[in-house]
N, C-alpha and C positions, 0 to 999 in steps of 0.2 A: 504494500500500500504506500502509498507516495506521503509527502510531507503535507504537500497542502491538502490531499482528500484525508488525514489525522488531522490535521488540523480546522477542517470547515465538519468534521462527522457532529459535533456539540454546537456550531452555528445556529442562531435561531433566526425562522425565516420570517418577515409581515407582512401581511396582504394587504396590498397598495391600493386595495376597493373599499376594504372594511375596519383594517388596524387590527387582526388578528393576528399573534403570533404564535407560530407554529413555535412548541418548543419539544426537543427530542427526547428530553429526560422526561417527560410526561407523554411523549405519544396524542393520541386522538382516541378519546374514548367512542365517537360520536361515531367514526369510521372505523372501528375496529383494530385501531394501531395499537400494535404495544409500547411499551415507554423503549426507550433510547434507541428509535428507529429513526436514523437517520435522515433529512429531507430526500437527499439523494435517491434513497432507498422505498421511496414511497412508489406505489403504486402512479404508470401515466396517469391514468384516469380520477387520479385523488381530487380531492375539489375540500376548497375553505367549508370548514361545518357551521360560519358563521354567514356567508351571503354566497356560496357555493362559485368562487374564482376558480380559474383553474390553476393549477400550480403554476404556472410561467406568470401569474402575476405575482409573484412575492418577489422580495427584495430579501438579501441576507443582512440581517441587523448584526451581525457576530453574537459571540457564547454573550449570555449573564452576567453581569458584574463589570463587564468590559469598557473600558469608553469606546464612547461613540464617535463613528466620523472615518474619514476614510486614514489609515494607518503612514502613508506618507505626509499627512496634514498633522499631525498628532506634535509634532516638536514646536510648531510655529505658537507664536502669542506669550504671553506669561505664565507657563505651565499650563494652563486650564483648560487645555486642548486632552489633555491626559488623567482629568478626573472622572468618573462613572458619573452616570446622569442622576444618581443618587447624592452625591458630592455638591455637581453641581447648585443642585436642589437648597442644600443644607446653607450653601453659600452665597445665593441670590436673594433669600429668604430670612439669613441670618444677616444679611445684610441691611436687608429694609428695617425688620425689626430693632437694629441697631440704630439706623437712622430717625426710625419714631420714636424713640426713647429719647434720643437727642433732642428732634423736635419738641417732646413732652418735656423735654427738663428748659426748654428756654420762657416756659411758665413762670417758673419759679424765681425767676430774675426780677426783680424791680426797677 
């Protein structure tokens, strides 16, 4: 098996009609997938179980946990090319909040 078919088998794929994503460590119950079946390895005729696409419309989001975005782009910016969208999350939002506490404490000034 080659480097990059181990390395896309854990890829998780989403369908560009619905926002479903296919993940291999859970399968498809809906179609009768078992868990860590690879997209690869899915039947032509498989179809989204949420608005029935066919599979050539998904996109490969990569594995879980991963950042996002395409892997040659990942160095550029100030790090934040290379946080998970969980990360990100913590960090746009711990921001704001940071910023209305600030707003709220310019109350307190006379």
């Amino acid at each position: 098996m080659s480097e990059q078919a181990v390395e896309n088998a854990l890829d998780r794929y989403e369908c560009r009609a619905c926002g479903y994503i296919y993940e291999p460590l859970k399968g498809d119950d809906k179609n009768d997938i078992s868990p860590e079946t690879s997209f690869e390895d899915l039947p032509f005729k498989w179809r989204c179980p949420v608005c029935a696409a066919p599979k050539k419309a998904f996109t490969n989001v990569g594995p879980e946990g991963q950042a996002s975005g395409f892997k040659e782009n990942l160095g550029y910016g100030f790090g934040v090319n290379q946080l998970t969208p969980g990360q990100k999350n913590i960090l746009i939002f711990g921001a704001l909040a940071v910023g209305f506490l600030f707003f709220l404490s310019l109350y307190g000034l006379n």
